[in-house]
C-alpha positions in Angstrom: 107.5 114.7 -22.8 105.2 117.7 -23.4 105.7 120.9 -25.2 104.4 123.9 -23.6 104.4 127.5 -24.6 104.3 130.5 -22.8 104.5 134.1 -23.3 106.9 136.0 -20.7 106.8 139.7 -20.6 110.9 141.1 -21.7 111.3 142.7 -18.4 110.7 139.0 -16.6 112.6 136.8 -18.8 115.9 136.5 -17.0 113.8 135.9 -14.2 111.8 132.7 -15.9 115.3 131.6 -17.6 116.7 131.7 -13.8 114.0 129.7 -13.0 113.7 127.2 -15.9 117.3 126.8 -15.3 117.3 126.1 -11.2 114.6 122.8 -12.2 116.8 121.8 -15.3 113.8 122.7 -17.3 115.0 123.1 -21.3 113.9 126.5 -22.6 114.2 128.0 -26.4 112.8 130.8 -27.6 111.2 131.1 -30.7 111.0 134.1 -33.3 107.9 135.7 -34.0 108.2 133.8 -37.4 108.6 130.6 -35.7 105.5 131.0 -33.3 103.7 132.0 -36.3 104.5 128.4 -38.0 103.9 126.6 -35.4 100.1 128.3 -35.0 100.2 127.3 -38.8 100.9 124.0 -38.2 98.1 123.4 -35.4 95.8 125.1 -37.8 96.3 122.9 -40.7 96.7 120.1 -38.2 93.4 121.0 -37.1 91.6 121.2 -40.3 92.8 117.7 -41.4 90.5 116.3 -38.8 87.8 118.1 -39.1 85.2 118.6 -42.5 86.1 122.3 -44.0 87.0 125.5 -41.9 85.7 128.9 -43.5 88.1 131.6 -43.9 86.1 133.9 -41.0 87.4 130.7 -38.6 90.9 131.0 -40.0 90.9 134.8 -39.4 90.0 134.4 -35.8 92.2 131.7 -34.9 95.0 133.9 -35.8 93.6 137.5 -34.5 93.1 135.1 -31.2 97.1 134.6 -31.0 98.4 138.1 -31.7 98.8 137.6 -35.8 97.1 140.4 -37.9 96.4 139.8 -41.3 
């Protein structure tokens, strides 16, 4: 099984739930607070492969995916 995530507009949402729905695909949406832990999780994820990751790096990876800091 794979995880996917996308972002749907709030005007289409019904729409994609409809959808989702009609190929007995399993939906949840997640809380800006949850999508932000999740980014947090690939990040440290990330970093536990790799040798160090500068702050400027960190910075972008959020600014990438909507988070200010």
């Amino acid at each position: 099984m794979k995880t996917y995530i996308v972002t749907i507009p709030d005007k289409s949402e019904n729409i994609f739930l409809k959808l989702f729905r009609k190929f007995h695909i399993k939906s949840k949406v997640l809380s800006d607070e949850d999508y932000e832990n999740k980014m947090m999780y690939e990040l440290i994820k990330e970093s536990e492969n790799s040798e160090d990751v500068s702050e400027e790096e960190v910075r972008k990876y959020f600014r990438k995916h909507g988070v200010e800091l």
